[in-house]
C-alpha positions as CSV (number, residue, x, y, z in Angstrom):
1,X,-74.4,-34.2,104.7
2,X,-74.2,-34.7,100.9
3,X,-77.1,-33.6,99.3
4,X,-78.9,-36.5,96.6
5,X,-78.0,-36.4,92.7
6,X,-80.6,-33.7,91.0
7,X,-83.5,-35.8,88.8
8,X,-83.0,-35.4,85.2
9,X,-86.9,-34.7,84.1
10,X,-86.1,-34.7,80.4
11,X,-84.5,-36.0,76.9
12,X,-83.3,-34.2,74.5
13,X,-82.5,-35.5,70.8
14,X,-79.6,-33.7,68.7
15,X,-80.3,-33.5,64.7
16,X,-77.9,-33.8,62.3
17,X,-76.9,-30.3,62.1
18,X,-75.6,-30.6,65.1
19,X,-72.3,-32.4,63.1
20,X,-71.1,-29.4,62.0
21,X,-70.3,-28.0,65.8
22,X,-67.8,-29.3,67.8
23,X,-68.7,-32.4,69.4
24,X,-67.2,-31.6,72.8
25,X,-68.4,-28.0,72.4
26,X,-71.0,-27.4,76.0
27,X,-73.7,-25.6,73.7
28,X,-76.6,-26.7,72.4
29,X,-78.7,-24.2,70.3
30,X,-81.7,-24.8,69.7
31,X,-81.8,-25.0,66.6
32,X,-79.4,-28.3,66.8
33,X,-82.6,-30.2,68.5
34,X,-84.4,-32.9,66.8
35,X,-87.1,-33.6,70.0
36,X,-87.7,-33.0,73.7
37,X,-89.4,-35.8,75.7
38,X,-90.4,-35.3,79.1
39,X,-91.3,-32.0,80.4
40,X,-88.2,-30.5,81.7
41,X,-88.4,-26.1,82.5
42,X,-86.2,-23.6,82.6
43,X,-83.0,-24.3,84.7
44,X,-84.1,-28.5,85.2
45,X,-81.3,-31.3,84.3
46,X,-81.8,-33.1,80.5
47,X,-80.1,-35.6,79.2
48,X,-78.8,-35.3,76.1
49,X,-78.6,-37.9,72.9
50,X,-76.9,-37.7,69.7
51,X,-78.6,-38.0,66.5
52,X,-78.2,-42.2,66.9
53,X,-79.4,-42.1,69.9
54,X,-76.5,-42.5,71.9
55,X,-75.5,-40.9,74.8
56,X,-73.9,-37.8,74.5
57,X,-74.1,-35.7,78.0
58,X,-76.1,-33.8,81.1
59,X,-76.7,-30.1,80.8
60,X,-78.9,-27.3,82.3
61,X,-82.1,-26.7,80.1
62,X,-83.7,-23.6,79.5
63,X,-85.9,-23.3,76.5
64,X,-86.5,-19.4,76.9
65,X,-82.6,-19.1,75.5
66,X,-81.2,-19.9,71.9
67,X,-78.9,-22.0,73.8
68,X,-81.2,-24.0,74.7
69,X,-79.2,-26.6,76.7
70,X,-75.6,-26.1,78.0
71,X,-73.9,-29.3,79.2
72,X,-72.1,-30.0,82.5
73,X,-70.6,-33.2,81.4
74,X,-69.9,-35.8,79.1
75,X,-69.5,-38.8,81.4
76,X,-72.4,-40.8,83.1
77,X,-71.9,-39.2,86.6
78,X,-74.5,-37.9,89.0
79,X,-75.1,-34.1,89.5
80,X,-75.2,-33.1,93.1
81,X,-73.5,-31.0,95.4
82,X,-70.6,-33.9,95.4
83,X,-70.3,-33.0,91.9
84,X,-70.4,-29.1,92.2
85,X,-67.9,-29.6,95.2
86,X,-65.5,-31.0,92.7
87,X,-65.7,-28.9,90.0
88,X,-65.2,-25.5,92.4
89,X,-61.8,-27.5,93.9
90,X,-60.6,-28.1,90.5
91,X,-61.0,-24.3,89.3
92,X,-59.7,-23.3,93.0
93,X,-56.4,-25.8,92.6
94,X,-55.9,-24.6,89.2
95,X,-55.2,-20.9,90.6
96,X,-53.1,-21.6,93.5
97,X,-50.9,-23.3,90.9
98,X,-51.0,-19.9,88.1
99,X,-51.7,-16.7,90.2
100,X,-49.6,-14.9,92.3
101,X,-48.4,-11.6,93.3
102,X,-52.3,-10.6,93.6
103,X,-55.4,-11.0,96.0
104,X,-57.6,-10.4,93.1
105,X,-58.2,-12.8,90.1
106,X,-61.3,-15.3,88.5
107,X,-62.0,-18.1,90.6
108,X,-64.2,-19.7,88.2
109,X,-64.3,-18.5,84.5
110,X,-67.6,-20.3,83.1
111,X,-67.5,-22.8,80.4
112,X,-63.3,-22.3,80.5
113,X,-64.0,-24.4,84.0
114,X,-66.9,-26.3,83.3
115,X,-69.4,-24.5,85.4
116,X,-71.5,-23.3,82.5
117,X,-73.3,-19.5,83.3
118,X,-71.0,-19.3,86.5
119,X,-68.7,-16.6,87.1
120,X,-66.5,-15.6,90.5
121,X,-64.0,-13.2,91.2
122,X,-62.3,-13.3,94.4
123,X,-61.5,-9.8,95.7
124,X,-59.5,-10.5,99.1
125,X,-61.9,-11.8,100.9
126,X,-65.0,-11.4,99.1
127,X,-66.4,-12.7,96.5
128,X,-68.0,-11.4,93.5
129,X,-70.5,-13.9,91.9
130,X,-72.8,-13.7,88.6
131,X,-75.3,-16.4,87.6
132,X,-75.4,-15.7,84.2
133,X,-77.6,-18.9,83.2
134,X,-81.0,-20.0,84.4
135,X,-79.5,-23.2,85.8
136,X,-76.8,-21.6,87.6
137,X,-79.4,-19.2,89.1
138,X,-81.4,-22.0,90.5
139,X,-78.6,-23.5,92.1
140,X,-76.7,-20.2,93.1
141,X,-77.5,-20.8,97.3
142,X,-75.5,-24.1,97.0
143,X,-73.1,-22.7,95.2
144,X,-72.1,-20.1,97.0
145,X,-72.1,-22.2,100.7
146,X,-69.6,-24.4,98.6
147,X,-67.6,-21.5,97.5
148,X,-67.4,-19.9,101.2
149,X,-66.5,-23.2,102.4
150,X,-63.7,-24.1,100.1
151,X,-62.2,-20.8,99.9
152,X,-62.9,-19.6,103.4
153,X,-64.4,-16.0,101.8
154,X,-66.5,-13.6,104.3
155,X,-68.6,-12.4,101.8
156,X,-70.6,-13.4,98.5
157,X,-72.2,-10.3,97.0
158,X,-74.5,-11.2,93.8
159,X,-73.7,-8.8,90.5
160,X,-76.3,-10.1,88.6
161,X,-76.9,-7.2,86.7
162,X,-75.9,-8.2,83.2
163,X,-78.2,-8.0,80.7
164,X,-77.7,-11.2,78.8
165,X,-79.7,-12.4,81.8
166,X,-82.4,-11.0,80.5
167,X,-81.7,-13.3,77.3
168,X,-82.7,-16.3,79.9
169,X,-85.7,-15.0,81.4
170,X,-83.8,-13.8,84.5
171,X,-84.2,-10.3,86.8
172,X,-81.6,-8.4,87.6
173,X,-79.9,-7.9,90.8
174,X,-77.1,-6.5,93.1
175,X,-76.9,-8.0,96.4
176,X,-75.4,-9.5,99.0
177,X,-76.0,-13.6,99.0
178,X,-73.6,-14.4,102.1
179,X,-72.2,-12.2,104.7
180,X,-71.6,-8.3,104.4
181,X,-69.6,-5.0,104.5
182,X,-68.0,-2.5,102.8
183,X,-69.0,-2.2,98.7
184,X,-65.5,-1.2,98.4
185,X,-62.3,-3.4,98.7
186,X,-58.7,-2.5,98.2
187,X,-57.0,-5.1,96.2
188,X,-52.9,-5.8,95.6
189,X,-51.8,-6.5,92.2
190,X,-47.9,-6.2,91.8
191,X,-46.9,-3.5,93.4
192,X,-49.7,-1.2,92.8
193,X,-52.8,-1.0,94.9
194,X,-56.3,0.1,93.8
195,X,-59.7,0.0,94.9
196,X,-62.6,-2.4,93.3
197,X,-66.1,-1.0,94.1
198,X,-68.3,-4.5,94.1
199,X,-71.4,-2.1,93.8
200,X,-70.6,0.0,90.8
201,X,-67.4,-1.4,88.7
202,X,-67.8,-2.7,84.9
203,X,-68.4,-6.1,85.7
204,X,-67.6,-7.5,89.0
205,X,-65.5,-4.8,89.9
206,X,-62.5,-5.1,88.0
207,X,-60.9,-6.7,85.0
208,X,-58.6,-9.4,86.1
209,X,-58.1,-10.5,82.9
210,X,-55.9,-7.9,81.4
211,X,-53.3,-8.1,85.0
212,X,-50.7,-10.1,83.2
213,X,-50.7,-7.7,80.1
214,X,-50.4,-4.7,82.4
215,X,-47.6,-5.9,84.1
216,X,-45.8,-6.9,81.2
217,X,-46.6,-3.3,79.3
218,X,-45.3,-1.6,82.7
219,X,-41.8,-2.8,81.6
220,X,-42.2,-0.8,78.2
221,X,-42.5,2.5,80.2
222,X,-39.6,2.8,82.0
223,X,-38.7,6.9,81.6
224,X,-41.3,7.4,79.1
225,X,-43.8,9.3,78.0
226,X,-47.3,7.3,78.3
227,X,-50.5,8.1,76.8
228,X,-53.1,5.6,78.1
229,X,-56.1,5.7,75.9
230,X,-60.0,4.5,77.1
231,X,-57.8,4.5,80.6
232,X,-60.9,3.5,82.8
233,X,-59.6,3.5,86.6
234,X,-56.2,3.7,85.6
235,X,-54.9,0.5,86.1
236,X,-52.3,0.1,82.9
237,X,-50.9,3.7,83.5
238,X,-50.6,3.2,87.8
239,X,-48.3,0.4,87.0
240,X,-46.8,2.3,84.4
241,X,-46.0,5.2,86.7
242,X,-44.8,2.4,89.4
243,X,-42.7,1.2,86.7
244,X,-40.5,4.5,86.4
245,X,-42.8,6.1,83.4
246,X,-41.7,9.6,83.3
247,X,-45.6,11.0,82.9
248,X,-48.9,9.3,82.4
249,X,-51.7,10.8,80.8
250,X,-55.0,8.8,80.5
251,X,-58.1,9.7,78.2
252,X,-61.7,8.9,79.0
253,X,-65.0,9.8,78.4
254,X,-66.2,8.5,82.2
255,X,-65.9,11.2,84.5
256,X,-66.5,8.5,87.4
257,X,-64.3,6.0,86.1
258,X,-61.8,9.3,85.7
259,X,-62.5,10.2,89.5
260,X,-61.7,6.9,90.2
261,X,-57.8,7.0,88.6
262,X,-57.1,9.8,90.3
263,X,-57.6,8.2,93.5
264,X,-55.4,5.3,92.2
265,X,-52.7,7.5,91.7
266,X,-52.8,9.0,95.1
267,X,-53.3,5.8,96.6
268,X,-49.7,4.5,95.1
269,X,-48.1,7.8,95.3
270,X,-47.5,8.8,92.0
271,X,-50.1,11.6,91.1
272,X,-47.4,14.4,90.3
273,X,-46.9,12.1,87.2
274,X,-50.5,11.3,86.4
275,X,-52.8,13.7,84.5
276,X,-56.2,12.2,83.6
277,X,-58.7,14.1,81.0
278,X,-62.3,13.4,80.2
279,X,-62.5,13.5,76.1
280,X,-63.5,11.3,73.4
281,X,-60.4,9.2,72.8
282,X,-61.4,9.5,68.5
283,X,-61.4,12.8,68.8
284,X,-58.8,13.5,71.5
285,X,-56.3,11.4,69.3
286,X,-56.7,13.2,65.7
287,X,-55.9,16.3,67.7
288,X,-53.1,15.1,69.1
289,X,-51.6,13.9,65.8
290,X,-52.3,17.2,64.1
291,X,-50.6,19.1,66.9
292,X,-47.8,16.6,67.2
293,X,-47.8,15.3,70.3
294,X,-45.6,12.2,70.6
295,X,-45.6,9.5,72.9
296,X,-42.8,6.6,73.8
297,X,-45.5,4.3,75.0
298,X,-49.5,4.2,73.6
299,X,-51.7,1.9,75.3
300,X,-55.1,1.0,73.7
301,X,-57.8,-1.0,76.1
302,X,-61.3,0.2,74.3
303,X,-64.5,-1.6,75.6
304,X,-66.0,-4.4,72.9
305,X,-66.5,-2.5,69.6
306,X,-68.3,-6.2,68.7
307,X,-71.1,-8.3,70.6
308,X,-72.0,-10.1,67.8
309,X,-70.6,-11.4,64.2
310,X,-73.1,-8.9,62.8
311,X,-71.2,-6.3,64.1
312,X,-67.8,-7.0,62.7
313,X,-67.3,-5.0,60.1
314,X,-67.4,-1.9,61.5
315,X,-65.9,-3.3,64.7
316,X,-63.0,-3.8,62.6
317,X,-63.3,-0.5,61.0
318,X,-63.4,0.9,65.1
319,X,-60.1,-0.7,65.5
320,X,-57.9,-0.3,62.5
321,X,-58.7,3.8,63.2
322,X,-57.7,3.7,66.6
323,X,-54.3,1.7,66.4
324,X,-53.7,3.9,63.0
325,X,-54.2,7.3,65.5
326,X,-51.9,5.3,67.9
327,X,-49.3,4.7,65.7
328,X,-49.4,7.9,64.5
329,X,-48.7,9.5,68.1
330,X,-45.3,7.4,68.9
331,X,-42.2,8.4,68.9
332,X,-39.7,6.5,66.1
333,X,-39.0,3.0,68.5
334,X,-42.1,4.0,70.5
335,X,-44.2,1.0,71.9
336,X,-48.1,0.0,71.1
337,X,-50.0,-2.5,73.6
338,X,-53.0,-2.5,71.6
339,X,-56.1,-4.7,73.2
340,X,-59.2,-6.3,71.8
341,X,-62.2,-7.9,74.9
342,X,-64.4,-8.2,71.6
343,X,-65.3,-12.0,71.3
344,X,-65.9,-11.8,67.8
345,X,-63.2,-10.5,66.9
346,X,-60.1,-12.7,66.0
347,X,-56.6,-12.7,66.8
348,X,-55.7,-12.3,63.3
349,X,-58.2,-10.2,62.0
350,X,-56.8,-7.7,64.6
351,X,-53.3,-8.5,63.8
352,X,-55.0,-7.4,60.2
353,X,-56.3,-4.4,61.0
354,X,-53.3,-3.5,63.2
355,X,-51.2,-4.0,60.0
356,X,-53.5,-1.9,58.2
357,X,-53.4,0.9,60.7
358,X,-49.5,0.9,59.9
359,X,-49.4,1.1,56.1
360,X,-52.6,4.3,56.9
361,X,-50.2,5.4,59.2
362,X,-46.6,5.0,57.0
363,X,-45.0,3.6,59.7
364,X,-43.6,0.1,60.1
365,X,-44.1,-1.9,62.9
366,X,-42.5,-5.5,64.3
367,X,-44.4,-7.5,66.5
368,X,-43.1,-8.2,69.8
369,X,-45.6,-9.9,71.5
370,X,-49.0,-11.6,71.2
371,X,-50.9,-12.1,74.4
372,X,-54.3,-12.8,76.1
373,X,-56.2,-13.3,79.2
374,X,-54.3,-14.5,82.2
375,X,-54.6,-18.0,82.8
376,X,-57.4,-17.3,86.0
377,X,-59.6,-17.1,82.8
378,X,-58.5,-20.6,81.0
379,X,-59.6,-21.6,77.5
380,X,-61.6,-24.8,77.3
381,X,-59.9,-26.6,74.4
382,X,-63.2,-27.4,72.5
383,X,-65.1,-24.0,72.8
384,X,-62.9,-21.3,70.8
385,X,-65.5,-18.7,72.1
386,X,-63.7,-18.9,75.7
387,X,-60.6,-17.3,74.4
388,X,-61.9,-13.1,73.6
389,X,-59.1,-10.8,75.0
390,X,-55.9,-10.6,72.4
391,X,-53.6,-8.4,73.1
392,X,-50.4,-7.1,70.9
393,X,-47.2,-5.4,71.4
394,X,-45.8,-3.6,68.9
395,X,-42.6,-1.5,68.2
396,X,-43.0,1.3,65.7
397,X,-40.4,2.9,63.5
């Protein structure tokens, strides 16, 4: 039975700041409101007018966040679970049409499928859900009968354990919302295999975004020597290793995450070429470069060196010493795959600081190729913020 359209129990009245943002841009901060009538709270429906008073959308309030509204649509359609229904089987159509070779990938990346504060990662059967926003946390029951229904999943398990959902007033939590079972599920992605623990992994579970980038990097390694820096579970160096690399060593400081890649290796049968050590990858990599240790293939995937803008600066400082130290530890014609998950940070102020690390280094460096997140994890044309991973390959002479 379809459930009625949601009541919209407020208005809310864009000022004339707000014609600096982008007009099809789903925030609303704050401070781009002129008034509120009604008396909508946190998670409710507003409608939203422009400084004219025209109509300008329907978003999810919340008045505890800086982002104080975030709009589900621009056209004068009814929200209700017809509406939900639709927008799950337009982010479920999009990946049968641009995944393959995997049983783990995004289902629904946010804003980039207009499902504001929603994010789902299908792992085989299961499905990993966060409600990042109040609004979506109100509504995450519907939501997830819509998702087992559409995708036929056996499993919903909640990891709600981010802290920006503090930022919105909400707990945090780690549960199961539909079904049950193991907190472990082996996932296919290629021709590797590893193991995403729903519990425990950054996340929910595993970074899907960087599978196309690892698969292409694989290609790079064939009989070389790979040194895979801030290595986490090991994914970039197993497909490596699959790949013909002729020995992979991975660096990082998590001895769980550590324990973890040397499962992976087992797991797809190449641990006699896998050596995994627990160090500071700063530190590990200055050592390496005054001992002279060379490497065909460097692989850099750090964790965000930037959350905010206020951060930049030395987030950029973070990365132009890294990819210097990774330059500095290839072979002549060796290879850098050099990553940035920091939002913040732009593709070419990387590409700057990658440059940089090069002239440190006195080394020169062509650029091969420029990528980014798979396209599980779309951009949305008119929020800029829902493109964050870069990723670039390099050749170094």
């Amino acid at each position: 039975m379809t459930m009625r359209a949601e009541k919209i129990t407020g208005q809310v009245t864009l000022n004339r700041h707000w014609l600096a943002h982008e007009p099809g841009h789903p925030w609303v901060y704050g401070s781009h409101i002129h008034g509120i009538k009604g008396q909508p709270v946190p998670g409710d429906l507003v409608q939203v007018l422009r400084p004219d008073g025209r109509r300008h959308g329907v978003g999810l309030f919340n008045p505890s966040s800086k982002i104080t509204v975030r709009l589900l649509t621009f056209e004068d359609e009814p929200i209700g679970e017809d509406f939900w229904r639709r927008r799950i089987g337009q982010a479920i159509r999009l990946r049968q049409r641009v995944v393959t070779g995997t049983n783990a990938y995004r289902l629904i990346f946010g804003e980039g499928d207009r499902l504001p504060g929603l994010i789902v990662d299908r792992y085989g059967d299961v499905l990993v859900m966060q409600t990042l926003t109040y609004g979506m946390d109100r509504r995450k029951e519907v939501l997830a009968d819509l998702l087992v229904q559409e995708v036929g999943a056996t499993a919903v398990y909640l990891r709600n354990d981010a802290k920006s959902r503090r930022l919105e007033g909400l707990p945090l939590e780690r549960r199961f919302l539909r079904g049950g079972g193991p907190l472990e599920v082996e996932i296919k992605e290629g021709a590797a295999r590893f193991v995403v623990n729903l519990e425990r992994g950054q996340k929910t579970g595993w970074f899907c975004d960087q599978r196309g980038n690892r698969l292409v990097a694989a290609g790079l390694a064939i009989g070389g020597e790979v040194l895979d820096v801030f290595c986490h579970t090991g994914a970039f160096g197993i497909h490596a290793a699959l790949a013909g690399a002729h020995s992979v060593e991975g660096l990082d400081v998590g001895e769980e995450v550590l324990t973890m890649a040397r499962r992976h290796a087992v797991m797809n049968h190449v641990e006699e070429r896998c050596l995994y050590r627990k160090v500071d990858a700063f530190e590990e990599m200055r050592h390496l470069v005054k001992t002279g240790r060379r490497y065909d293939l460097v692989i850099l995937d750090p964790p965000a060196f930037a959350r905010s803008r206020q951060a930049l600066p030395r987030a950029l400082a973070g990365y132009q010493d890294i990819n210097r130290l990774g330059i500095m530890v290839l072979k002549p014609e060796g290879w850098l795959v050099t990553s940035s998950c920091s939002q913040p940070v732009s593709e070419e102020a990387l590409w700057t600081a990658i440059q940089s690390a090069a002239r440190e280094a006195r080394r020169q460096i062509r650029l091969i190729d420029r990528r980014g997140q798979g396209p599980d994890h779309p951009m949305l044309a008119t929020m800029p913020e829902t493109r964050y991973l870069k990723c670039f390959m390099v050749q170094v002479f």
